[in-house]
C-alpha positions in Angstrom: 15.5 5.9 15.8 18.7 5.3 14.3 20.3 8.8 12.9 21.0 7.3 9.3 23.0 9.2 6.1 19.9 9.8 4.7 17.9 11.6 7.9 21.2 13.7 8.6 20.7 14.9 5.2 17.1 15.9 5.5 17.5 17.6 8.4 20.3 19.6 7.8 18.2 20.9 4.7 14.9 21.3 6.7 17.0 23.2 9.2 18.7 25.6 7.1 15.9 26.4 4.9 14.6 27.2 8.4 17.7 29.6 9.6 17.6 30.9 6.0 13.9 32.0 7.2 14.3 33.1 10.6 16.9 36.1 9.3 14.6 39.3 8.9 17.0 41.0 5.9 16.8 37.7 4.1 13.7 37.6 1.5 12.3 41.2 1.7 8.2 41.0 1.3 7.8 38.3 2.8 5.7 38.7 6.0 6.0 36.9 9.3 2.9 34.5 9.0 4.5 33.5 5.4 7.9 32.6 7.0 6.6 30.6 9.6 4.5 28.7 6.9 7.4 28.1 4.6 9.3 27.0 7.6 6.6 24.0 8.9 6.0 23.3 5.1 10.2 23.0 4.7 10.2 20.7 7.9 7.1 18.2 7.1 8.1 17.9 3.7 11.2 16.7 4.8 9.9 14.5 7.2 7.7 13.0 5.1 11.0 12.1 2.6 13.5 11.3 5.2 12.6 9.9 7.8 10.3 6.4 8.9 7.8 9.0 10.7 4.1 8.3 10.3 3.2 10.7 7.6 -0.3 11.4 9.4 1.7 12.2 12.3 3.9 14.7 10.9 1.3 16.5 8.7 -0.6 16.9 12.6 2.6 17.6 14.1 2.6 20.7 10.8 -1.2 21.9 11.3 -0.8 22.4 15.2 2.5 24.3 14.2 1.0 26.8 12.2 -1.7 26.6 14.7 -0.2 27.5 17.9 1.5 30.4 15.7 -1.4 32.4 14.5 -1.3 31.4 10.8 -4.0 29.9 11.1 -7.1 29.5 13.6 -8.6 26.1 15.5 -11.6 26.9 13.4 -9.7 26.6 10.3 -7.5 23.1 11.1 -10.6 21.4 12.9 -13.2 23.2 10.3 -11.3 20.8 7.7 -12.7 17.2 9.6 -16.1 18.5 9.0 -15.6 19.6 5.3 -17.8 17.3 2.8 -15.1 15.6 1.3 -14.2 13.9 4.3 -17.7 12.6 4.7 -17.8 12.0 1.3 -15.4 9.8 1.8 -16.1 7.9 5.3 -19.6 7.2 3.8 -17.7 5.4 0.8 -15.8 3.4 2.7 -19.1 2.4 4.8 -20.7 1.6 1.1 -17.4 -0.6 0.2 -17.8 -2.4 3.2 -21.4 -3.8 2.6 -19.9 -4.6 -1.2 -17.4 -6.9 -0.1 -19.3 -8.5 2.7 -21.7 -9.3 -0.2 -19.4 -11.2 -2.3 -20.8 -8.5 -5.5 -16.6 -8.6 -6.2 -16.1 -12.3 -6.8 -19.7 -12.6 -9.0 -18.7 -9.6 -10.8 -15.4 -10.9 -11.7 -16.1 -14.4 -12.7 -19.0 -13.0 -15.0 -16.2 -10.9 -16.6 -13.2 -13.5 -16.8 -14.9 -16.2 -17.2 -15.5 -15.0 -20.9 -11.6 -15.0 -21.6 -10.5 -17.1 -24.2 -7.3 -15.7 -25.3 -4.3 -13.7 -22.9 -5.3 -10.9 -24.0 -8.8 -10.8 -23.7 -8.1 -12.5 -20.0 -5.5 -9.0 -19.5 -8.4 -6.8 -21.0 -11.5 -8.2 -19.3 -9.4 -8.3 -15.8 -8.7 -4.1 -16.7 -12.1 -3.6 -17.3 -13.3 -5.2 -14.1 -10.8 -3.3 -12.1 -11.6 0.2 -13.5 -15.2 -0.2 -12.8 -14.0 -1.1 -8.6 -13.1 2.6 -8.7 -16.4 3.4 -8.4 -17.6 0.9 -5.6 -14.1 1.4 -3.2 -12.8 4.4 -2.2 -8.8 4.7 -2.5 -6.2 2.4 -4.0 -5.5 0.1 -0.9 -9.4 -0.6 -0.4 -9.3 -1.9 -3.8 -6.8 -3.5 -3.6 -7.3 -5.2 -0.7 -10.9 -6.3 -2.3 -9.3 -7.8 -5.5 -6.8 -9.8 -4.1 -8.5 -12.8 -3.0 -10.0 -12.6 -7.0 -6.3 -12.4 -7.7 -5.5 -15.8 -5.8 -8.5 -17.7 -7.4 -7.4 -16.8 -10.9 -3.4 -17.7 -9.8 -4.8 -20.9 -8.5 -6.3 -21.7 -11.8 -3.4 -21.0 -13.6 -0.7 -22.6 -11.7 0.6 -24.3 -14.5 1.6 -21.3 -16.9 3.8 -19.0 -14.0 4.5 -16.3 -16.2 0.6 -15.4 -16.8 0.4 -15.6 -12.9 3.0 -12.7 -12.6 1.9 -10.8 -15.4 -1.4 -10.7 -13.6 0.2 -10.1 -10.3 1.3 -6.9 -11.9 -1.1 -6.0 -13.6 -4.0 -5.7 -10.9 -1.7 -2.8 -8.7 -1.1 -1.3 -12.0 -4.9 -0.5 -13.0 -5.7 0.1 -9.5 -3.2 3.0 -8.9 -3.8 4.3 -12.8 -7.5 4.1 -12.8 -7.9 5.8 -9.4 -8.0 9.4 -11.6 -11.9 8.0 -12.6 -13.9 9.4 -9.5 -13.4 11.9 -7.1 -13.5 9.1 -4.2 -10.6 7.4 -6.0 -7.8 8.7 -4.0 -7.4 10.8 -1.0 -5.4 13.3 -3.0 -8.1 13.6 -5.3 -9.9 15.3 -2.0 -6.9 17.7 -1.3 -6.8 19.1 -4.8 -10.7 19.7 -4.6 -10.1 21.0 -1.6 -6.7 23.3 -2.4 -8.4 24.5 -5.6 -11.4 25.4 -3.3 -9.3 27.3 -0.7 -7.3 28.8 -3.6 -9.6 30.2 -6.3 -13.0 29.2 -5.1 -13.7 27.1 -8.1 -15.0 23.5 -6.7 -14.4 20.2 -9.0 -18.0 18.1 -8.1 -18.5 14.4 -8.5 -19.6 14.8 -11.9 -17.2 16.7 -13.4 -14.4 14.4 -12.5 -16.1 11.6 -13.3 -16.5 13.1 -16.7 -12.6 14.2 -16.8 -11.2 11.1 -15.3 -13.1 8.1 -16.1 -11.9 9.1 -20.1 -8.3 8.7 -19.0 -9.1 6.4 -16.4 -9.7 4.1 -18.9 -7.6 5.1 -21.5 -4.6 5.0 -19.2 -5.6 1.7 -17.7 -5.8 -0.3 -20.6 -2.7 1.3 -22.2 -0.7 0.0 -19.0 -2.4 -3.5 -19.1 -0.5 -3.6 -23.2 2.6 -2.8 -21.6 2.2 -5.1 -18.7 1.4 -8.0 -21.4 4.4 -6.7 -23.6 6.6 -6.3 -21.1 6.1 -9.5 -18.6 5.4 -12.3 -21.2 6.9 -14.0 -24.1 5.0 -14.6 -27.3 4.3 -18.2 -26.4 3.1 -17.1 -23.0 0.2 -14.7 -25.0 -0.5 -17.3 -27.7 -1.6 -20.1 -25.8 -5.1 -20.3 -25.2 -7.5 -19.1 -22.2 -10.3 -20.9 -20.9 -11.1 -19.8 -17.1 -14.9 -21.5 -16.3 -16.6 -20.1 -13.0 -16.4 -23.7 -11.3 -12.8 -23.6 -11.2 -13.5 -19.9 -9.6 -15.7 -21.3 -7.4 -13.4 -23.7 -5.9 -11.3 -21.2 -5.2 -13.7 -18.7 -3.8 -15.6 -19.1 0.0 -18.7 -17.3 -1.5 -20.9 -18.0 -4.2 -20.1 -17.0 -7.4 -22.8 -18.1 -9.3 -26.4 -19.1 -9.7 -29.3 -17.1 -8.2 -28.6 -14.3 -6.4 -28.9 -13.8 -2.7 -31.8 -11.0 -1.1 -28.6 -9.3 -0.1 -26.2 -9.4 -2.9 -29.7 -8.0 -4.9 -30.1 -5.2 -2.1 -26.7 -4.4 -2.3 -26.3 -3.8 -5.6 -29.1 -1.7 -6.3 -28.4 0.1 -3.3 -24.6 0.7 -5.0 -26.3 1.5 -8.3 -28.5 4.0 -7.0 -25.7 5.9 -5.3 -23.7 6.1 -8.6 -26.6 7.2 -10.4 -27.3 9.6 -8.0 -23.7 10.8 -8.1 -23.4 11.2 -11.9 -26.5 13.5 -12.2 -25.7 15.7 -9.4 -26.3 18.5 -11.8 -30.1 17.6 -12.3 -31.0 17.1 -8.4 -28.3 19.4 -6.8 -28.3 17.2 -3.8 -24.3 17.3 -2.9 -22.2 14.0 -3.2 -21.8 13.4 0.6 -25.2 14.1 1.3 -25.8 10.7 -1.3 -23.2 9.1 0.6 -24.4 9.6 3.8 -27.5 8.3 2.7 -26.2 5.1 1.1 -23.8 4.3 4.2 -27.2 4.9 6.5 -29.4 2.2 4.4 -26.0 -0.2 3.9 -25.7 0.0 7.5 -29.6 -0.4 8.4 -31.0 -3.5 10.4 -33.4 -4.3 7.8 -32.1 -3.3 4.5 -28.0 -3.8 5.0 -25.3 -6.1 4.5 -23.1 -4.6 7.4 -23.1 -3.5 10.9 -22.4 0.3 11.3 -19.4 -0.3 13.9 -18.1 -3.3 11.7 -18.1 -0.9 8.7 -16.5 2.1 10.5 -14.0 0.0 11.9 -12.9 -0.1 7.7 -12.2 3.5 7.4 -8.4 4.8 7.5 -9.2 7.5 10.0 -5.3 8.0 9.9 -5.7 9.1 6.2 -8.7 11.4 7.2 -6.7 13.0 9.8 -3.9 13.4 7.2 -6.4 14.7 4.6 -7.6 17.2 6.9 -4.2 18.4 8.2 -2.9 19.0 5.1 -6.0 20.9 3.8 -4.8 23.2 6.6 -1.6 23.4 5.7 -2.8 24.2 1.8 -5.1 27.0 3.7 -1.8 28.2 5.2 0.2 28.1 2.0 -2.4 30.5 0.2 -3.6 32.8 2.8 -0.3 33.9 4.3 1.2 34.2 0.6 4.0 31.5 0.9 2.8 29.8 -1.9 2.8 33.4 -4.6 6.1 33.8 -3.6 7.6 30.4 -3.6 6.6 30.5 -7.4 7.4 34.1 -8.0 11.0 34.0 -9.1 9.7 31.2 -11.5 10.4 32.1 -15.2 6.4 31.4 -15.9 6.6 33.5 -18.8 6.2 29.9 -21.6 3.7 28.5 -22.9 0.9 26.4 -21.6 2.0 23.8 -23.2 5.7 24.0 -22.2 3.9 24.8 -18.7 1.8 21.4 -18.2 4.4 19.4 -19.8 7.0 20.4 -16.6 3.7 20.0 -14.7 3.0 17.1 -15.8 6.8 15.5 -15.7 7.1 16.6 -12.0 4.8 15.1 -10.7 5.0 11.4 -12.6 8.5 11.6 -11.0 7.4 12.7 -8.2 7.1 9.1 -6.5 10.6 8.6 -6.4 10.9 11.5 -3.5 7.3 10.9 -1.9 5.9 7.8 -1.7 2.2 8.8 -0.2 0.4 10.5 -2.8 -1.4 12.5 -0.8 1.8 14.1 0.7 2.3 14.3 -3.0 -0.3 16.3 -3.7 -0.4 18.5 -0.7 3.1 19.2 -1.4 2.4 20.2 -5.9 -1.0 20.9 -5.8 -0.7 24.4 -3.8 2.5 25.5 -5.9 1.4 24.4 -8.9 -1.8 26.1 -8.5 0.0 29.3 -7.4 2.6 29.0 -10.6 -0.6 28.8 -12.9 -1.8 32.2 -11.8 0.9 33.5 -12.6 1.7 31.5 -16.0 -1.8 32.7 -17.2 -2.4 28.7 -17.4 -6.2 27.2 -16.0 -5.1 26.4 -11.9 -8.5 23.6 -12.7 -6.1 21.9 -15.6 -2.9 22.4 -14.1 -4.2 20.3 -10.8 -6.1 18.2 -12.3 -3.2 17.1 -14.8 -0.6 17.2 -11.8 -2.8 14.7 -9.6 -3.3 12.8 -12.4 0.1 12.6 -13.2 0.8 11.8 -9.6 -1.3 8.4 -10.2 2.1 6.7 -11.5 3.8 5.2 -8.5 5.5 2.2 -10.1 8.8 1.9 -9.8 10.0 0.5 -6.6 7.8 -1.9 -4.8 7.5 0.6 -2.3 6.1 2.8 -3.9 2.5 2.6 -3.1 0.4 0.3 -1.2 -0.8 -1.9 -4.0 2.5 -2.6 -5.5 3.7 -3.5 -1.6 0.2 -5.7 -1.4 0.9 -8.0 -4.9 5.2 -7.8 -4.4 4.5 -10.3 -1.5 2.5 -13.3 -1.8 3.4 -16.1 0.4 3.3 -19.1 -2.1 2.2 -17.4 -5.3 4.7 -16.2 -7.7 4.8 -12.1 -8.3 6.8 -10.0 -10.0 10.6 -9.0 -9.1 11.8 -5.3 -8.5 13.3 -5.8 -12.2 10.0 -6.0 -13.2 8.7 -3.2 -12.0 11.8 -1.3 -13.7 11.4 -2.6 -17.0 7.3 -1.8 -16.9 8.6 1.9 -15.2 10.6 2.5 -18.1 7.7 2.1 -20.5 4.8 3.3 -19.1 6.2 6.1 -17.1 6.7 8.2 -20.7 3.4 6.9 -21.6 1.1 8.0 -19.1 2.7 11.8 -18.5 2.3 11.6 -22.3 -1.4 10.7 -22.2 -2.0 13.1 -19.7 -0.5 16.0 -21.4 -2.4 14.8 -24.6 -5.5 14.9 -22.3 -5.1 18.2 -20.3 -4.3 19.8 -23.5 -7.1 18.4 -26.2 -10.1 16.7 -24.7 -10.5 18.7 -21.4 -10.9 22.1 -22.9 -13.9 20.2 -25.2 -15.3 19.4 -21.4 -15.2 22.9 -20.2 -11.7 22.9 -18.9 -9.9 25.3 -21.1 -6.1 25.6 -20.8 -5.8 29.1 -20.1 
């Protein structure tokens, strides 16, 4: 690996932070197991900005560190692959795999936009479709990965009006990565904050009560950016021109049916999915725990007579690299609080403001927070722990201040590398997509919008759903 400007940079900061550390008189109070923890957290995050390393590799390369040095024990880094979150989430993926060898997707969407008859009911039924995948994939790339081929059909159709085709090119990474914040399964840092605010104050965010913070803003957020993707992508002859998308011209587009009766396992499979949900959103009534559901769904998905995939097909669709990172970094967010790193990171802090004032740099951080980070669940492992720790001691809610950080974290828009999805629709071999201008002048508008909605939502309509601010 070539030594670039960039790398030097990095690791003459990770180092130093590191010999800064190593010095016994410097930073009295802080004990041993502390400085060895700030040191691994100095050098992974680092790695994770400046160099090309795998960031699953470097978060293992971080949890054997503060392994092999005491911090923490084998039971605690290998105790995190066995938590119910990571289930939780292999079991989704296992359940997403039977929906898109259905075909439930394309039906679903051509039942949705085939109803279009303006732009913007085409931009809002498209948003609406998309939100509601949150809740049948797990993470952003799934999902986007199971709406592109809907994404083709529709560009197909409307070959003939090219600036519709980008707007919609953009807008289906947009809603994916902002709608995310609806379920828990929506991102894998939606698993490390559970999972840090867990570890940190033993209070534990279920299914049901992020589904009923984050689908609010989930869809709020989502159709908020689909206006500025409109606003900001066409002209006002592009939006005034009529719609009409019919399900035939779909269905030459599509390999599977999208249309007429339904087959005995599109009908299993969807009222297999349905149960699931159901079962998920009234966790509260049967106390059975979320991956316990899951498992059960992925088992009858997965079953000879009743599924629509083969177990080893479905597993081979789960990113085991990002449950390896997930569980590394729980460790490392284990680390962070039990040594004490993390209270004294935030210490010399002036946390003496207002909650407000608080969320708001919260909040601001952590939109931003892309431009430094591109994986958002280095992002989170990275804020949640310190901005859990600063809460303590700003008298703020640790629940609101992750929850708003993570949601926050959700905008990853502005460079094309930025997240998966906006990678996925940049590139489309013989479609036209949006340009990295375009991404800029969306970034510019939505970026204050969404830490803005946020804020407005951390600091009004959660404490009415038992999320108080302080």
């Amino acid at each position: 690996m070539t030594l670039t400007p960039r790398h030097a940079v990095t690791l003459c900061v990770a180092l130093s932070v590191c010999a800064l550390l190593v010095v016994p008189g410097n930073f009295p109070g802080l004990g041993i197991d502390a400085r060895i923890t700030l040191a691994v957290f100095a050098l992974a995050t680092c790695a994770w900005i400046g160099t090309p390393i795998d960031d699953t590799y470097i978060a293992l390369g971080a949890g054997l560190a503060l392994t092999a040095t005491g911090v923490i024990s084998s039971d605690t880094l290998f105790g995190t692959l066995g938590d119910e979150t990571v289930w939780l989430l292999i079991c989704a993926f296992v359940l997403a795999a039977a929906v898109a060898r259905s075909g439930l997707a394309g039906r679903a969407a051509a039942f949705l936009v085939s109803g279009a008859r303006s732009v913007r009911q085409l931009t809002h039924l498209t948003t609406a479709a998309l939100v509601v995948t949150a809740f049948a994939v797990p993470a952003t790339s799934g999902r986007a990965a199971l709406a592109l081929p809907v994404f083709l059909a529709l560009a197909k159709v409307l070959a003939d009006r090219r600036r519709l085709v980008v707007m919609l090119a953009l807008l289906f990474p947009t809603v994916i990565l902002l709608s995310a914040v609806a379920t828990l399964i929506g991102a894998g840092a939606h698993l490390i904050t559970v999972s840090v605010l867990w570890e940190a104050t033993g209070d534990r965010v279920g299914f049901t009560q992020w589904l009923l913070l984050g689908l609010p803003l989930a869809v709020a957020s989502s159709h908020l950016a689909a206006e500025a993707v409109l606003l900001t992508t066409t002209r006002r002859a592009d939006r005034r021109g009529p719609v009409h998308i019919t399900v035939e011209q779909l269905q030459a587009h599509s390999e599977r049916p999208v249309s007429g009766p339904w087959e005995p396992a599109e009908t299993r499979c969807a009222l297999l999915l349905a149960t699931v949900v159901a079962l998920w959103c009234s966790e509260p009534l049967h106390r059975v725990p979320p991956a316990v559901v899951a498992l059960i769904g992925a088992v009858v998905a997965a079953s000879p007579a009743l599924g629509t995939v083969r177990l080893k097909d479905a597993l081979r669709t789960v990113p085991w690299a990002l449950l390896l990172f997930m569980a590394a970094t729980m460790a490392m967010g284990v680390a962070l609080a039990d040594s004490g790193a993390a209270k004294w990171l935030v210490g010399g802090l002036p946390l003496d403001v207002p909650p407000w004032l608080f969320l708001t740099v919260v909040v601001c951080l952590s939109t931003a927070a892309h431009l430094v980070l591109q994986s958002r669940s280095a992002r989170s492992s990275v804020l949640v722990p310190l901005v859990v720790a600063a809460a303590a001691g700003a008298g703020v809610n640790p629940v609101a201040a992750a929850l708003a950080s993570t949601a926050a974290a959700g905008f990853c828009h502005t460079l094309p590398a930025s997240a998966k999805p906006v990678t996925l629709f940049a590139d489309i071999p013989g479609t036209p997509t949006y340009t990295p201008r375009d991404l800029l002048r969306l970034s510019a508008v939505l970026a204050p919008l969404t830490a803005a909605l946020v804020l407005l939502f951390a600091v009004t309509l959660w404490p009415l759903l038992g999320v108080p601010v302080r």
